[in-house]
N, C-alpha and C positions, 0 to 999 in steps of 0.2 A: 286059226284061233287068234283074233286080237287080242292086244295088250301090251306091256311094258315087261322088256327085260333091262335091267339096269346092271352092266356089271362090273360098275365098283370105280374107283376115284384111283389113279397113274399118282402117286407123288414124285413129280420130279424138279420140286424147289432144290434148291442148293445145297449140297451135300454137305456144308460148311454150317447149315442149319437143322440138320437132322442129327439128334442124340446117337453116340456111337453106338448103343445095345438095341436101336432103331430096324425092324426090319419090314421094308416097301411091301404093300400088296398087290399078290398076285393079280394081275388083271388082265383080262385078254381083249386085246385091243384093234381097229380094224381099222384099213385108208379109203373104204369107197366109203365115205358118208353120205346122205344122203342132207345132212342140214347140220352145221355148225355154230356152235354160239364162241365167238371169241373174248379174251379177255374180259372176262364179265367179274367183276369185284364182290366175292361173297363175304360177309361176316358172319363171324362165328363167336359168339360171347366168350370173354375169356372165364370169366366167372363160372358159365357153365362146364366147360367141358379142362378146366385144368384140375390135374393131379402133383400129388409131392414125387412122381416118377417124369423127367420130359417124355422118352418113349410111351408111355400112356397118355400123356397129353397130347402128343401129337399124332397117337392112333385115334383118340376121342376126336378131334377137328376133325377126323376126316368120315367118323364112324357113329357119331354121336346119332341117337335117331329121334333126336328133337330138332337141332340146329348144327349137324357135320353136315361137312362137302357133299357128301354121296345121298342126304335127306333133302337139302336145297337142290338140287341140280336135278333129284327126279321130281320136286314139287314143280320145277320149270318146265320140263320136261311134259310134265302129264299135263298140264294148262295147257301148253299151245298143240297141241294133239290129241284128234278124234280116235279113240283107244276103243271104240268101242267097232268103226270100223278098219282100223290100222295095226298093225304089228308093229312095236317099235323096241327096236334095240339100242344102250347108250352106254356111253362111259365117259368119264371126266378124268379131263388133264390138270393136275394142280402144279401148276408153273410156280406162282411167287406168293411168298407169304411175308407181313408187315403187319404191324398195329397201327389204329387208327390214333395213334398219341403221339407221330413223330407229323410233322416238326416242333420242338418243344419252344415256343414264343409266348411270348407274354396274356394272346388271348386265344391259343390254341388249347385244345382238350385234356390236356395233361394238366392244367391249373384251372378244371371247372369238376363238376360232378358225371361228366359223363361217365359212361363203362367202357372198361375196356376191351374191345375187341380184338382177334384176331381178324384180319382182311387179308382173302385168297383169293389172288386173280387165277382162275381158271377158262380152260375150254371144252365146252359140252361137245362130244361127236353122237349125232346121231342117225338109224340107217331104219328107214320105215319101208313097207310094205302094206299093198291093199289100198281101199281108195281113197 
């Protein structure tokens, strides 16, 4: 049967940035890939996805199913892959997490009307099957 299993977005940004009442999802995770996307810079609107909890907000970046980690990475996913004759299995490493306001300079984004975003550099692993 083709198709897309996606199972779910690794947080492993810096422990030093993750709220203490924070807890990681579970994900099961595999080393024979068949095709990798590295370091790929997602954003994630802060406006969308933040709450007055961090641990909610940074379950939302990852969970959000308009604009989190885990909605981006299988919209990538299902693009470059014929689903209809392949199997595809995937899950996402979320390394490192920043906004796109730093560095704060005189004509950078912090003194214009842009939005704020979260920016995750992540890595897609994925393992297909079929032709």
């Amino acid at each position: 049967m083709a198709g897309i299993t996606n199972r779910g977005t690794v947080n492993n940004i810096s422990s030093g940035q993750k709220p203490s009442d924070y807890s990681d999802p579970s994900v099961t995770t595999f080393t024979d890939e068949t095709c990798k996307y590295s370091d790929l810079e997602l954003s994630v609107l802060k406006a969308t996805v933040d709450e007055s909890d961090p641990a909610t907000t940074m379950a939302a970046i990852i969970a959000n199913g308009t604009i989190g980690i885990t909605k981006q990475a299988l919209d990538l996913v299902t693009a470059d892959f014929d689903l209809v004759a392949r199997t595809v299995l995937m899950y996402t490493d979320w390394k490192q997490l920043r906004t796109n306001m730093s560095p704060v300079g005189a004509e950078d984004d912090l003194l214009t009307d842009a939005a704020t975003s979260y920016v995750c550099t992540v890595d897609i692993y994925v393992q297909t099957s079929g032709a």
